[in-house]
Structures are given as C-alpha cells and as structure tokens.
C-alpha positions as CSV (number, residue, x, y, z in Angstrom):
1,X,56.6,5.8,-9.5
2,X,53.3,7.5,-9.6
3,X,51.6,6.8,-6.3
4,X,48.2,7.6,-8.0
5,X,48.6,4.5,-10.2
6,X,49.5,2.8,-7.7
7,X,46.5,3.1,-5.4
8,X,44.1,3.3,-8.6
9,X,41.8,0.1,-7.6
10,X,42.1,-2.9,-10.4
11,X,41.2,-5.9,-10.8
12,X,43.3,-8.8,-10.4
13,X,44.7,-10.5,-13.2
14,X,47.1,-13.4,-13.8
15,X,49.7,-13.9,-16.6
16,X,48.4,-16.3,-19.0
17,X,45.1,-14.9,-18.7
18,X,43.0,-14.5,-21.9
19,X,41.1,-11.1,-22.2
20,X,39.1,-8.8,-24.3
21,X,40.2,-5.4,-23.9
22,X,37.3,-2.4,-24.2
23,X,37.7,0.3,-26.6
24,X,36.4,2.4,-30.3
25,X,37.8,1.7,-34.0
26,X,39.1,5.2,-34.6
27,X,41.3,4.8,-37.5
28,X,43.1,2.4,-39.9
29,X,46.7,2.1,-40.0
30,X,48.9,0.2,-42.4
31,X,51.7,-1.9,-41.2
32,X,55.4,-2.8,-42.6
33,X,54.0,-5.8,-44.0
34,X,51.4,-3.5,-46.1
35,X,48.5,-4.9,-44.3
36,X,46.1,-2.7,-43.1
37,X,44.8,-2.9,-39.0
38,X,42.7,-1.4,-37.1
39,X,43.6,1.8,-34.5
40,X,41.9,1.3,-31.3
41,X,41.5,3.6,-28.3
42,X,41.0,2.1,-25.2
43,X,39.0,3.6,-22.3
44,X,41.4,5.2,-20.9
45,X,43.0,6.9,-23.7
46,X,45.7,4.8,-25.3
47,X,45.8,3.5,-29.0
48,X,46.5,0.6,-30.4
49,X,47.2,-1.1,-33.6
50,X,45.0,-4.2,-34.0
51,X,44.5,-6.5,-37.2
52,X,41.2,-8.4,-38.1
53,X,41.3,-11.9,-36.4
54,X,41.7,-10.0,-33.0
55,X,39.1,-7.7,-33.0
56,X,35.5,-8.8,-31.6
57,X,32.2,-6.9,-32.0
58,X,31.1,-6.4,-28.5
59,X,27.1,-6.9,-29.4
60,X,28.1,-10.5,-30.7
61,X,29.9,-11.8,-27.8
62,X,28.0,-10.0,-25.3
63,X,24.8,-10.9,-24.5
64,X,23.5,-7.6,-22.8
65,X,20.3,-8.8,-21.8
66,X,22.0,-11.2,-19.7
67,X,24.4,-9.1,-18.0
68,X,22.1,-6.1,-17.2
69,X,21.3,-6.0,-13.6
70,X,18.6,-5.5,-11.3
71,X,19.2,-3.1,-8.3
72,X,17.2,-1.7,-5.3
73,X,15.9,2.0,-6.4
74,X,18.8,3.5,-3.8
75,X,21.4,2.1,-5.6
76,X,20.1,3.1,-8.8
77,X,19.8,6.5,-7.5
78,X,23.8,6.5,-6.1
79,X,24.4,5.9,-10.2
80,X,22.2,8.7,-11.6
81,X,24.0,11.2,-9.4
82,X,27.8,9.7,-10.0
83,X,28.0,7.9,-13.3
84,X,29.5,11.1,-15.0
85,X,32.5,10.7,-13.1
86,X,31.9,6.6,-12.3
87,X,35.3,5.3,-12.2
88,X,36.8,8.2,-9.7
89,X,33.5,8.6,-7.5
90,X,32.9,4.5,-7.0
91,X,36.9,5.0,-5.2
92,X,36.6,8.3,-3.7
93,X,33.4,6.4,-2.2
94,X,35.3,3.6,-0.8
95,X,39.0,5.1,0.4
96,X,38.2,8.8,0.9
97,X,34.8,9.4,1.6
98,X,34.4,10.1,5.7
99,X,32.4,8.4,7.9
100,X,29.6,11.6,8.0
101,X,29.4,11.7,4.7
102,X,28.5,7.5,4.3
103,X,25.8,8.3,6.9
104,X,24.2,10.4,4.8
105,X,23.7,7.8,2.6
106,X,23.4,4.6,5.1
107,X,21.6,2.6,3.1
108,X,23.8,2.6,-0.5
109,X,26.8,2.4,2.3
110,X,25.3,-0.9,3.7
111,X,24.8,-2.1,0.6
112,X,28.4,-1.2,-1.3
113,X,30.5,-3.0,1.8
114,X,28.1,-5.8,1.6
115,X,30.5,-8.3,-0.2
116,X,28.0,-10.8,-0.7
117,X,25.9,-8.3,-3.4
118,X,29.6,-8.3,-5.5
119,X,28.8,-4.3,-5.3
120,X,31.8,-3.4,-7.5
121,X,31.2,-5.8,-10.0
122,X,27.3,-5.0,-10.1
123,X,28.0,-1.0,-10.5
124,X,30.7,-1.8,-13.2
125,X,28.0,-4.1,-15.0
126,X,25.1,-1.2,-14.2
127,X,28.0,0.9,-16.4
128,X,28.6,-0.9,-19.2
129,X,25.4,-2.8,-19.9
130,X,22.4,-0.9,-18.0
131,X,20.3,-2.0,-15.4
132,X,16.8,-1.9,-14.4
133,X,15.5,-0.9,-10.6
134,X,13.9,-4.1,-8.9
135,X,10.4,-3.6,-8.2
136,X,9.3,-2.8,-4.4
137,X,7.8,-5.2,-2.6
138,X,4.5,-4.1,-1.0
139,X,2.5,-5.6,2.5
140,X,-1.0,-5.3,3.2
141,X,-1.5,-4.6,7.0
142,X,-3.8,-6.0,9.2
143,X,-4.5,-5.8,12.8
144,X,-4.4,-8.7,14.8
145,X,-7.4,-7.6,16.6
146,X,-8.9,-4.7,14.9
147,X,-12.2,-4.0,16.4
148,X,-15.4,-4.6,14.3
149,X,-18.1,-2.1,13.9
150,X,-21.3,-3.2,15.8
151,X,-24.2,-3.3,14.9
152,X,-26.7,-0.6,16.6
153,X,-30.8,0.0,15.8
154,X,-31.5,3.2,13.6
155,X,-32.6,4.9,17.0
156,X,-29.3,4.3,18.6
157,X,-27.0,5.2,16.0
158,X,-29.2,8.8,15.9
159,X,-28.7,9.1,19.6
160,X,-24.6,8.5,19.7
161,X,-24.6,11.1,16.6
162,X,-26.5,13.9,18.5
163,X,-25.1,13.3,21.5
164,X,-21.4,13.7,19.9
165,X,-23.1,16.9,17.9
166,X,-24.2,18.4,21.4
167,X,-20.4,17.3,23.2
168,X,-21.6,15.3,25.5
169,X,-19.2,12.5,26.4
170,X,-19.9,8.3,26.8
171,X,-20.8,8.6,30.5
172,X,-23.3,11.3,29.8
173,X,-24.6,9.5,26.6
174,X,-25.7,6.5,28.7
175,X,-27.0,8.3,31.8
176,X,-30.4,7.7,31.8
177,X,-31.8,11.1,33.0
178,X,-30.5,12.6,29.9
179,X,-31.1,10.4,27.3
180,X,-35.3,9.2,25.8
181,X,-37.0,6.3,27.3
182,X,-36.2,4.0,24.3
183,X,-32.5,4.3,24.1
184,X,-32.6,4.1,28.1
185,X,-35.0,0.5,27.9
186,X,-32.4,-0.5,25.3
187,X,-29.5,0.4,27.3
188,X,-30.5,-1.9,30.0
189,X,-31.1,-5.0,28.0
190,X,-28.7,-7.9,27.5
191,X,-25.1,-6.4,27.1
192,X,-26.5,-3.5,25.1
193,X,-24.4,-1.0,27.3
194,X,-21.0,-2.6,26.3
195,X,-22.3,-2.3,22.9
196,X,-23.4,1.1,22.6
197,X,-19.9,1.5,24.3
198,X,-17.9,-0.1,21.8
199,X,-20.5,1.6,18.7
200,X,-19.0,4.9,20.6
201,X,-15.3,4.2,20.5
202,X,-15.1,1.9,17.5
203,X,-17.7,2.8,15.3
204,X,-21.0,1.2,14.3
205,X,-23.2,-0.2,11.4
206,X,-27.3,0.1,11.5
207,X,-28.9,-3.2,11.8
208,X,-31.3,-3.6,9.6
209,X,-35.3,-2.4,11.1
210,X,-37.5,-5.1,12.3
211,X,-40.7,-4.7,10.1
212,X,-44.1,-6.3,12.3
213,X,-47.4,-6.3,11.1
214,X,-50.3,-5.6,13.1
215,X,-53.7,-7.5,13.5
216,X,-56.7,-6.6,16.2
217,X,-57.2,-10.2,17.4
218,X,-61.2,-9.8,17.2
219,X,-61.7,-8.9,14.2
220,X,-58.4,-10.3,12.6
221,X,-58.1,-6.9,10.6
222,X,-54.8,-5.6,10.0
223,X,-53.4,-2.3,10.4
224,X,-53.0,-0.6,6.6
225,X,-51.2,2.1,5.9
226,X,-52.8,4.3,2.3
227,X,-50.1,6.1,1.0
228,X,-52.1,8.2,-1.7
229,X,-54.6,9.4,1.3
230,X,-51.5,9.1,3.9
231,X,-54.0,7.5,6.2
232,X,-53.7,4.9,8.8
233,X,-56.9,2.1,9.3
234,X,-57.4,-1.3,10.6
235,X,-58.4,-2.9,7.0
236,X,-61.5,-4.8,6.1
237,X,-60.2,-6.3,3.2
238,X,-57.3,-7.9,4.6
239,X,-54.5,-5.7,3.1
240,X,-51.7,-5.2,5.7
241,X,-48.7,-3.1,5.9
242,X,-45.2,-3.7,7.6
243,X,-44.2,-0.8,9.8
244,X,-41.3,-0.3,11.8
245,X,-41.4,0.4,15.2
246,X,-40.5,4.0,14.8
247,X,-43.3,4.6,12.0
248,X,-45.4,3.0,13.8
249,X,-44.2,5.5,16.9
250,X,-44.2,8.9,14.7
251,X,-47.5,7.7,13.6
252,X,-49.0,7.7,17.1
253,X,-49.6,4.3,17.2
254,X,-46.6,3.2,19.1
255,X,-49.0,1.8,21.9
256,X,-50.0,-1.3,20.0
257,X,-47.0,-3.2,21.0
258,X,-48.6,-3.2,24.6
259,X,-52.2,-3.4,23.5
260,X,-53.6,-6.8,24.9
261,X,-56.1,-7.0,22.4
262,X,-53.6,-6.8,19.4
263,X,-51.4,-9.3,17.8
264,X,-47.6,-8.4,16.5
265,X,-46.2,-10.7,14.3
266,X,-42.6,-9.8,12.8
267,X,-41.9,-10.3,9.3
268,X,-39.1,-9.6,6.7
C-alpha cells in the first residue's frame, strides 16, 4: 500500500454520507444507453462520467459571500506565500516542519494549533472561497499622570530659554546671583520655585500679560501712550493706555508701580 496515501491528511467521512464532490466539466461522453453525460475532473486528477440531475453549479448552491472568511493580516500573509502549493505546504506545516522553523513564524504557529480558530477548515475556506484580512484594532495611549505644562510669565519663559541657550543647568537657572532681579523676586514668591522647576523639566505655556493702566492720583490723568509720535504722557484729555509691566519697564517707567503718588489699576 502506498504509505503516502496513507498519511495524506483527510477529512473524515461516514458511509451514508451525502456529498458534493469538487471538480471542471471537461468533456461530454455518451453512454450505452445513448444518453449523453457530462466528464468531470476532480481536483485531484481523476475523471468521471456524470449525467444531468447529479451535477450542481457551484455559484448556486454556494453562497460565497457567506463562506469567505476574515483572518488576522499574519495568517493572510502565511497564504500569499504558500497557496501555490496549499494542499502539501498546510501538511508539511503540521507533520514535518521543525520546531526552528515554527519559531520563525510564532505567531501563524499559535494560531494554526489553536483548535478553537478551526484553522484547517478556515485556510481550506480562505482556498476555495477568498477571504478578507480583519481590520487592526488601534488604542490611543494616555498617561496616567502625564505632567501638564505650567503656566510661566513672558519674562520667565525668556529666562529658562536663555538659560538652556547659554548651558546652564536648573540649579544655576534659579541661583539668584546669576539670574535679573525680576525673575529672582518671582522666584521667591508663593511656590513659584517648584514651578519654574516643573516649566524646566516638563515644559511650559505663557500666561497671558497682566495689562494695568496708570493714573497720577492728583490730577487723575492717565498715562497715554501716542503711537504715531511714539511718545509717552500723562493725558489731559483722559485717554489711557494699558501697558504691560515690561512696556512699561522698556519704556523707563517701570518705577510707577512703587510711586506713592500713582494709582495702578489692572484691567483686561
């Protein structure tokens, strides 16, 4: 007997069993009886002489559609490389192939001696009828505690940029005989060191600039600001402009906020 049909994987079958055999209409024949059948070749290379009633169109009691699977992209992959030779490289897979060799593929290996994804049965559909790969499913990762930016004046977010231009480090940044008297008064306010700490390691936004108007309490005249004669004057006519601290600073004028004798009123 020919051991290579013996070990030739199958599936099992009972007598009594109704099937539908696969093969092509390659011929007509005419039997003893003068009535003309069909010659079909099976798969695997053997003819047959068939009449009418027993021969099915496979598109009509086969819905496709139904039968065409969805697989992970690695088992579609597996296919693409072996479906020339299926039948043979689907066994050679499960009896001969060595253990190095499946490792190379661990996934697909996982997956084919997985009984409960009918493997065999899926690949032998993915054959016959097609398949589709499944689509991937995708996370969006968050941190538990991801740190959020602070926020840092305009002056301070200048000072950690230069200071990182120039190479100091964070210890240097916040020691006060290196850094100008502004960032060092802010430094030393509230919590503003673990601040400017964390705006150093974990990055920082710019809080939005405090805008004040100014007013010399005699006189109630406010500080105005021409642009077309770019000059700077207390304002009879009650026109005033909001200035930030630092134009207010580059402007020279920086000592009203400790001026007695003149009123600072923030605004938006």
């Amino acid at each position: 007997m020919n051991k290579d049909l013996i070990e030739t994987p199958r599936f099992n079958f009972f007598i009594g069993d109704e099937v539908l055999l696969k093969g092509k209409i390659v011929g007509f024949d005419v039997d003893e009886n003068k009535c003309v059948e069909n010659v079909v070749r099976l798969e695997y290379g053997q003819t047959l002489n068939v009449p009418n009633n027993n021969i099915y169109i496979a598109d009509d009691i086969v819905d496709k559609s139904k039968i065409k699977v969805v697989v992970p992209q690695f088992v579609a992959d597996w296919y693409e490389e072996n479906k020339d030779s299926f039948e043979f490289n689907v066994w050679d897979w499960i009896a001969f192939r060595d253990e190095a060799k499946k490792s190379e593929n661990r996934e697909f290996n996982n997956w084919i001696n997985n009984s409960r994804e009918n493997p065999i049965q899926t690949l032998v559909n993915m054959h016959q009828f097609g398949y589709e790969v499944e689509e991937e499913k995708r996370y969006i990762v968050s941190l538990i505690d991801e740190p959020q930016p602070v926020k840092v004046p305009q002056f301070v977010a200048e000072h950690i940029e230069h200071s990182k231009e120039i190479g100091r480090d964070l210890q240097d940044a916040m020691n006060s005989s290196l850094i100008n008297k502004q960032v060092d008064q802010w430094l030393y306010t509230k919590n503003n060191m673990e601040t400017f700490a964390r705006a150093w390691l974990d990055g920082y936004e710019v809080e939005k600039e405090k805008r004040y108007t100014v007013v010399m309490k005699a006189t109630k005249q406010p500080l105005y600001y021409n642009a077309m004669d770019k000059k700077l004057f207390f304002s009879m006519g009650g026109l005033a402009t909001k200035f930030t601290r630092k134009q207010l600073e580059e402007a020279g004028v920086g000592w009203v906020f400790d001026c007695p004798g003149i009123e600072i009123e923030e605004v938006e």
